[in-house]
Residue frames as qw, qx, qy, qz and C-alpha x, y, z in Angstrom:
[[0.000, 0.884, 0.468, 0.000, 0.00, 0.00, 0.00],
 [0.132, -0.821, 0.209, 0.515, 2.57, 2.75, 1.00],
 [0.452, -0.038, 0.565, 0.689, 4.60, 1.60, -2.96],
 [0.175, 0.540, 0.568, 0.596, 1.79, 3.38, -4.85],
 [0.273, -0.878, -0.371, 0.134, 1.58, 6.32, -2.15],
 [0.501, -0.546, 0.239, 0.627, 4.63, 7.66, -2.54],
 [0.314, -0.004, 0.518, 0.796, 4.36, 8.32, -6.36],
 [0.083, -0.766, -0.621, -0.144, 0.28, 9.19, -5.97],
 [0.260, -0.905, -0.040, 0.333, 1.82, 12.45, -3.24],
 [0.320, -0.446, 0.217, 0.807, 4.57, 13.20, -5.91],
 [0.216, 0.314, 0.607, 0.697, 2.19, 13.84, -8.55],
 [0.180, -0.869, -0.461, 0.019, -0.14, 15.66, -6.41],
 [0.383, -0.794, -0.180, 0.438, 2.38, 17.92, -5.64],
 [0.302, -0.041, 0.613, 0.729, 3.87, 18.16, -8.63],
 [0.016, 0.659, 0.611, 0.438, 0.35, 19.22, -10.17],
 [0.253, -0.858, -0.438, 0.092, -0.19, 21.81, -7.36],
 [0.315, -0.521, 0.199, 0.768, 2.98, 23.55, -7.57],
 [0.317, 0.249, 0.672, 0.621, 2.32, 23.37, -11.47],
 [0.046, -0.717, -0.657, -0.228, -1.01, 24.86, -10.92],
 [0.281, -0.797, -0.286, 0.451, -0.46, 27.24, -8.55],
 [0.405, -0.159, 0.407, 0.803, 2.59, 28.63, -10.69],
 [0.270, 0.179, 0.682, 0.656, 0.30, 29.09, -13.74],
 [0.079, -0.833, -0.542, -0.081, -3.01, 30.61, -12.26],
 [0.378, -0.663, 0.062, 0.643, -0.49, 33.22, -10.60],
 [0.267, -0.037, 0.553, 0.789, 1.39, 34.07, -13.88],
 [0.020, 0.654, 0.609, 0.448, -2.37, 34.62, -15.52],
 [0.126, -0.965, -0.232, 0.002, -3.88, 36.84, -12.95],
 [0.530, -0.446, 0.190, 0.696, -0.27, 38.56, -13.14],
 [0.363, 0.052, 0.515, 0.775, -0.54, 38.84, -16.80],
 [0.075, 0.555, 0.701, 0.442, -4.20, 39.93, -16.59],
 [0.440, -0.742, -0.233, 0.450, -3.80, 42.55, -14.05],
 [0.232, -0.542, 0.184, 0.786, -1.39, 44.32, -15.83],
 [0.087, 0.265, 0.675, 0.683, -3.37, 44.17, -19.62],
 [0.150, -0.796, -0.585, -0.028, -6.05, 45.85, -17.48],
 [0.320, -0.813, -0.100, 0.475, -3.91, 48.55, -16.22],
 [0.604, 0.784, -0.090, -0.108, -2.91, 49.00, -20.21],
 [0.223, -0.588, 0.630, 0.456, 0.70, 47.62, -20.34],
 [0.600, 0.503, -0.492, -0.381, 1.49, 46.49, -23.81],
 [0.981, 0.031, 0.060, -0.180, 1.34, 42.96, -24.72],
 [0.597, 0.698, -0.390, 0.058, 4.50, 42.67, -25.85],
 [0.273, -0.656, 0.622, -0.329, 6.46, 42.65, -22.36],
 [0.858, -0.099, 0.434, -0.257, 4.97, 38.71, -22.33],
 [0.875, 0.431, -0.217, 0.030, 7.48, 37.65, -25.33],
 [0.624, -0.596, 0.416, 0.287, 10.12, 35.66, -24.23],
 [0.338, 0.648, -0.636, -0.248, 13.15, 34.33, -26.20],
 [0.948, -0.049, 0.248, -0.194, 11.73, 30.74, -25.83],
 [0.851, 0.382, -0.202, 0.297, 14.64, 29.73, -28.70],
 [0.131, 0.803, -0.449, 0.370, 17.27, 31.90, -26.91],
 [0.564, -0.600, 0.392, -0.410, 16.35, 30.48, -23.84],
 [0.972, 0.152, 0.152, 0.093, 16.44, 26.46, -25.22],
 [0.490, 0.773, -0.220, 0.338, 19.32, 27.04, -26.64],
 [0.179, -0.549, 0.681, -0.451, 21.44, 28.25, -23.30],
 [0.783, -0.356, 0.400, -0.318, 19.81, 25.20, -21.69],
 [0.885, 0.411, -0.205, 0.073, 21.42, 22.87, -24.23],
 [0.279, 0.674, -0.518, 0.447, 24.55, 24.52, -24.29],
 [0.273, -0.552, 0.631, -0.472, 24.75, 24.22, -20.58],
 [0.889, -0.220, 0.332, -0.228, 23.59, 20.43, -20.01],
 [0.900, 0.321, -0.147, 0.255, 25.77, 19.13, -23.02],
 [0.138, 0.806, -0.408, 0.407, 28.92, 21.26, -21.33],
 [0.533, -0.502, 0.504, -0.458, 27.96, 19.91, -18.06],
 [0.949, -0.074, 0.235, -0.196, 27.68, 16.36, -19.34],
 [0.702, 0.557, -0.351, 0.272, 30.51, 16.53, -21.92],
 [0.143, -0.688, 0.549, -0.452, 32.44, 17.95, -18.09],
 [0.731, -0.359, 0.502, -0.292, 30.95, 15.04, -16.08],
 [0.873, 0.465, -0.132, 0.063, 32.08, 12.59, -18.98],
 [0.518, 0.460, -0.544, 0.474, 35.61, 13.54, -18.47],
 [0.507, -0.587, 0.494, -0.394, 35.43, 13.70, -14.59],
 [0.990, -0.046, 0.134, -0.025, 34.25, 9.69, -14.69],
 [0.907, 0.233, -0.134, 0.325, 37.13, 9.01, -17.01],
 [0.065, 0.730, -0.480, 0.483, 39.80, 11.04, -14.62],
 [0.824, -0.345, 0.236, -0.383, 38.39, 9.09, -11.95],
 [0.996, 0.061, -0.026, 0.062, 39.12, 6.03, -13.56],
 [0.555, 0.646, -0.307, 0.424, 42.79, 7.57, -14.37],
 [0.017, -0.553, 0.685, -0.474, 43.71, 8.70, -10.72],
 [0.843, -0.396, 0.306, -0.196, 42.08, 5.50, -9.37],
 [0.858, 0.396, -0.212, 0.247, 44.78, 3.44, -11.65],
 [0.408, 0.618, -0.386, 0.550, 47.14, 5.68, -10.21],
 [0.427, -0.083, -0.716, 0.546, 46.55, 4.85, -6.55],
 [0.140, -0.196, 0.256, -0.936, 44.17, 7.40, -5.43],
 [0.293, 0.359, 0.637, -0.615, 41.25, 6.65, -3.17],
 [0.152, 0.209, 0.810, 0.527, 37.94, 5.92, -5.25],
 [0.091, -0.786, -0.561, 0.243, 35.87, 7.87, -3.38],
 [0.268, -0.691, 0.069, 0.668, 38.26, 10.88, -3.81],
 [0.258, -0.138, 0.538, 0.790, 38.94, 10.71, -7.13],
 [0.130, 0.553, 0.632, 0.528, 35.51, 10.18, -8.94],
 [0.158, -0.894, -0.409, 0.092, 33.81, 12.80, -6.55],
 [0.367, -0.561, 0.208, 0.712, 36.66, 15.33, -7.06],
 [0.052, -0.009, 0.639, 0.767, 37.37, 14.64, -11.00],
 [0.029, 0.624, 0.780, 0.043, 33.18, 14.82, -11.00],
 [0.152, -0.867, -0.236, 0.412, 32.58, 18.18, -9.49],
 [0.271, -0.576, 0.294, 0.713, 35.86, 20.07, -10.59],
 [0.135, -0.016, 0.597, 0.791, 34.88, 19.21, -14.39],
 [0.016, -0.728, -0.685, 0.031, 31.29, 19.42, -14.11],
 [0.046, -0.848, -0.316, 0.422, 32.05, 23.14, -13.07],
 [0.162, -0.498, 0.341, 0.780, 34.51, 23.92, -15.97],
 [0.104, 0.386, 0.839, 0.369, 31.41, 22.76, -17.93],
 [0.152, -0.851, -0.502, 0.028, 29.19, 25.25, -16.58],
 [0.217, -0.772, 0.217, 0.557, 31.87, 27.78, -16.43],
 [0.210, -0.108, 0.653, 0.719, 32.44, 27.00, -20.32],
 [0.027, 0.612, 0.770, 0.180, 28.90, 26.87, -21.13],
 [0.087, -0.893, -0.116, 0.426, 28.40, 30.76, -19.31],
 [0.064, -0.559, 0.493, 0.664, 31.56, 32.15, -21.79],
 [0.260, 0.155, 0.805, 0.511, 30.10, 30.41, -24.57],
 [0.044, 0.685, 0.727, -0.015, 26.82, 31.72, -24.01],
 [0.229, -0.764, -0.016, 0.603, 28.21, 35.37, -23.47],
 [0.225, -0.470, 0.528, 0.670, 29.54, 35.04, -26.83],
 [0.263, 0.209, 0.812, 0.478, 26.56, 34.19, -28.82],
 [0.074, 0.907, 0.409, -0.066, 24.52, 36.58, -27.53],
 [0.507, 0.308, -0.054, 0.803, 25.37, 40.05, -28.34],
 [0.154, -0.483, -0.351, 0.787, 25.56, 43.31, -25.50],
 [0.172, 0.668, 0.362, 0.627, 23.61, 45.91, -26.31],
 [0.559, 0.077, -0.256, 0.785, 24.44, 48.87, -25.57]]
């Protein structure tokens, strides 16, 4: 009984945050088309935005990719296995996300 409760209360809550989120946003959006702001202010850069998110999971995965195989390299070499993958994990993971930000900086352009 409790195996099919546990995924029944994360979809409930998972719908109510969902829900709550979205009725907000409306009366947000309809509040302020009553008080005359232009429509416009509601376009995002949906492609811009996809886009960074790419960039930054393939960076981050292309980072955690090479962490594993460091891992594997300083465990050969004698290092603790705990230390190594969870070290070589993290440390490239973040020059993945720290490459992924400078990449992204560079495709958009400042304006000025």
């Amino acid at each position: 009984m409790e195996g099919i409760l546990i995924p029944f209360f994360f979809f409930a809550s998972l719908f109510g945050i969902l829900y709550v989120f979205y009725t907000t946003r409306n009366r947000e959006r309809l509040a302020l088309i009553e008080k005359g702001a232009d429509a416009k202010i509601f376009k995002t850069a949906g492609s811009q935005t996809f886009g960074r998110t790419v960039l930054s999971f393939s960076l981050l995965s292309i980072g955690i990719g090479f962490g594993v195989l460091m891992g594997s390299v300083f465990e050969a070499m004698g290092v603790v296995e705990e230390v190594a993958y969870t070290s070589c994990i993290f440390i490239f993971g973040g020059i993945g996300f720290l490459s992924s930000f400078f990449a992204a900086k560079k495709l958009v352009p400042e304006k000025d």
